[in-house]
N, C-alpha and C positions, 0 to 999 in steps of 0.2 A: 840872826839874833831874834831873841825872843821879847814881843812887848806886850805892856799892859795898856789899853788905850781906857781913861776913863770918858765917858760922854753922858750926852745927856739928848730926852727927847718927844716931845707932842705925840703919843701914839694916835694923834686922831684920825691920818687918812691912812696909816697902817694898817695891814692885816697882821698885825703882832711882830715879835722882833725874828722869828724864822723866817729863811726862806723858803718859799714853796710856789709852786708855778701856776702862772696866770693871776698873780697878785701880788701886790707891792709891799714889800717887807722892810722894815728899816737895817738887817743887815744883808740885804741885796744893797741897797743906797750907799751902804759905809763901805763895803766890796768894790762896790765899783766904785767909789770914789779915791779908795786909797790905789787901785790897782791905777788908775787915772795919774795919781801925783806920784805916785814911788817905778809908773811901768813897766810894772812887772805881774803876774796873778798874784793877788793876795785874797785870805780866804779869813776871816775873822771868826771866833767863837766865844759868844756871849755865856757871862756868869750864871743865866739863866732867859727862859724865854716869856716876854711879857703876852698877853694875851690882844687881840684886835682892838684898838682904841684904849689902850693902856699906856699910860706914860712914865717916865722915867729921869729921875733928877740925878740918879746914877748909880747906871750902867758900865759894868767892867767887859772887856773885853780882849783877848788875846789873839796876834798872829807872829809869823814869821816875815822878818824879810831882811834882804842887807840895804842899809842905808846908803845911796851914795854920798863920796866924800863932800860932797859941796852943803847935804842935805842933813842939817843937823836936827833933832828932835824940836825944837822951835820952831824951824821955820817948816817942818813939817805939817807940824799943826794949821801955823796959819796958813799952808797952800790946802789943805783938807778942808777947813772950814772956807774957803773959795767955792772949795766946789762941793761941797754937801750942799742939800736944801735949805732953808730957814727954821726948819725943823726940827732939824738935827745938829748938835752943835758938841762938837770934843775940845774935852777941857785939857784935858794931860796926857803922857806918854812915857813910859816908868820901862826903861831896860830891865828883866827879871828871868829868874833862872830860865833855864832852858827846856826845863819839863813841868817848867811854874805853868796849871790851866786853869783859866779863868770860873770853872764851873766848878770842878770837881777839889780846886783847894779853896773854893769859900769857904771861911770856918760859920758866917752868920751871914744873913739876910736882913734888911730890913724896908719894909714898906709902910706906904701912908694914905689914909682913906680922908677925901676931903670932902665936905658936908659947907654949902651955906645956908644961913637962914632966912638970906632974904634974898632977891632976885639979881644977880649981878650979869651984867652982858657981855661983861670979860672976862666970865672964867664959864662959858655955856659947857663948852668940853673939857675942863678941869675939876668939877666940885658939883656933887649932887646937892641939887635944891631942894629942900626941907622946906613947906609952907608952917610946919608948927617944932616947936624946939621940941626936941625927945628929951626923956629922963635918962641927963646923964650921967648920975649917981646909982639907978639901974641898972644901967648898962657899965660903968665900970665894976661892978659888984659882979657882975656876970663873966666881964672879963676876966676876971681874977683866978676864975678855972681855967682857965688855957694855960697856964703858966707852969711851966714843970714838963715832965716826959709825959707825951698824952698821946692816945689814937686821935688822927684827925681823920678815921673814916669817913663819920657821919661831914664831917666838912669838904669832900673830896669829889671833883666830876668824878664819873664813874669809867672806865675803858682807859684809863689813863696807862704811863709807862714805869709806874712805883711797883717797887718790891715787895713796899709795907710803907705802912701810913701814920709812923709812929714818927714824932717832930718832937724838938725840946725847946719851948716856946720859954723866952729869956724877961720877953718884955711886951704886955701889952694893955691899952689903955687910952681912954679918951681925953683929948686937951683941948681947951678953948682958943680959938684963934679969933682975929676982928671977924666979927660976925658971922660967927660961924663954927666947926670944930674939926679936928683932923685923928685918925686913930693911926696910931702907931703898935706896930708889932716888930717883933726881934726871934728870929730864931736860927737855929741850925740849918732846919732845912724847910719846904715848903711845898706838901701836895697841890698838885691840879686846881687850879679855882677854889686853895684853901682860903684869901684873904678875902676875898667876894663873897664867900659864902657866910665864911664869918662874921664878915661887916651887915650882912643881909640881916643875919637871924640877931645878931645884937639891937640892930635900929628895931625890928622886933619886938623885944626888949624894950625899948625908947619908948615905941610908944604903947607899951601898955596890953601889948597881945601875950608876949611870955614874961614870967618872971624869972629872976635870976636862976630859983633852984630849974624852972623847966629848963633853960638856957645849957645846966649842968647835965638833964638828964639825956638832952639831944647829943650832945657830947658823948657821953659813956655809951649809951645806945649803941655805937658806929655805926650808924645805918643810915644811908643819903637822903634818905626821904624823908628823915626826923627834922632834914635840918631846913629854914626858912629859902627864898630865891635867892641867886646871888644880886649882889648889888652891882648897880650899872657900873659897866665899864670904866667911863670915865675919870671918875673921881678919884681913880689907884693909880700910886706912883712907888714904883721900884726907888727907892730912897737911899739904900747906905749897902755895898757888900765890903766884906770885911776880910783880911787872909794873914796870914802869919809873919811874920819878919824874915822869917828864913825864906819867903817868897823872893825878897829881893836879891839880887845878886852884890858879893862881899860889895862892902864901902859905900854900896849905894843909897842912894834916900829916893824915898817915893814925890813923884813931880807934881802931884796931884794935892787933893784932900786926904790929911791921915785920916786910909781907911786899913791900916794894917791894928792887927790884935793880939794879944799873948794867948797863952794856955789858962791861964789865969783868973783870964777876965770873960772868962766862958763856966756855963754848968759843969761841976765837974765828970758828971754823966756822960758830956757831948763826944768824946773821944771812943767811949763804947756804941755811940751809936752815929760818926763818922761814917758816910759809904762813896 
């Protein structure tokens, strides 16, 4: 049977959520910890891959396996979370169709860029520290072009594995949190080092090096070198994926956070540019 496992996770002594060899990846850890409690190889495949020292408040994830009878999707969990690190932690476990994939049926993505303003020693690797508040009226002014079908060239590492760099951006925009702010984005899909980049040339923005309209014309430009550094690591959390209802198998309900979506409650664009 086929599952959705959602989690959550500290990307900071990660080398990102791939595996690759000679270095420790968060789905080598969730691999080997499930194949540990379920004993059997189990091979998981993430909604998407976060980048080295990126984190994750949630993370969707699909494998295969048969459940033994004794071994019900609760107590599964909590022998997984026994043996995961401290760092990784799975919330839910959602029976779904059988050709239901974690990556390629996300209808939407959403991530979150954490900024504080003043020095906190509990969030060193969660939230880029800011010694001066940026102009967040600026930079939501700026944001406001991302929104709609756009090239996200100029936003994009370069050598990446895209086809094309065209994103339909749903939702994005700067919020105030206790001292501090957090940028949220929403889209269909998400080029290489789109949010870093973008979060990069917005703070930019903030403070006073571009304005809104230049902010626009690095955009349209598509040209990587228009666009500002990315922004550290840290501070980005893969936040919310999103999939259809028909993902689940008849009668079921998802065990997790509703993170299922309609046709509806999407650009109506997005299905033309579905890959």
């Amino acid at each position: 049977m086929r599952y959705f496992l959602e989690l959550a996770y500290d990307g900071t002594r990660y080398h990102g959520w791939q595996v690759q060899p000679n270095a420790l990846s968060v789905q080598q850890e969730l691999d080997r910890c499930l194949s540990q409690v379920l004993r059997q190889p189990v091979h998981t495949l993430g909604s998407g891959r976060t980048d080295t020292g990126v984190h994750a408040s949630h993370q969707v994830a699909h494998f295969d396996a048969e459940l033994p009878a004794h071994l019900d999707p609760t107590t599964l969990l909590y022998r997984l979370n026994r043996a995961l690190p401290p760092d990784i932690g799975a919330h839910a476990l959602t029976p779904v169709q059988p050709t239901a994939h974690a990556r390629f049926d996300a209808l939407a993505r959403s991530y979150e860029y954490h900024v504080t303003l003043r020095p906190d020693p509990f969030r060193v690797n969660q939230a880029l520290w800011l010694d001066k508040a940026p102009d967040v009226a600026g930079m939501n002014a700026a944001a406001q072009y991302l929104l709609g079908q756009r090239d996200f060239t100029s936003f994009s590492k370069t050598k990446g594995a895209e086809t094309h760099y065209v994103c339909w951006v749903h939702e994005a925009g700067w919020h105030p949190t206790p001292h501090g702010l957090v940028f949220r984005i929403r889209a269909n899909r998400f080029v290489r080092g789109m949010v870093r980049l973008v979060v990069g040339t917005l703070l930019d923005v903030g403070r006073g090096k571009l304005t809104p309209a230049d902010f626009a014309a690095v955009l349209h430009r598509q040209q990587r070198i228009a666009a500002s550094g990315a922004a550290a690591a840290h501070g980005l959390f893969l936040s919310r994926v999103e999939y259809a209802p028909e993902t689940l198998l008849p009668g079921a309900e998802p065990a997790g956070q509703p993170f299922f979506v309609t046709e509806a409650e999407l650009a109506p664009h997005y299905w033309q540019q579905k890959q």
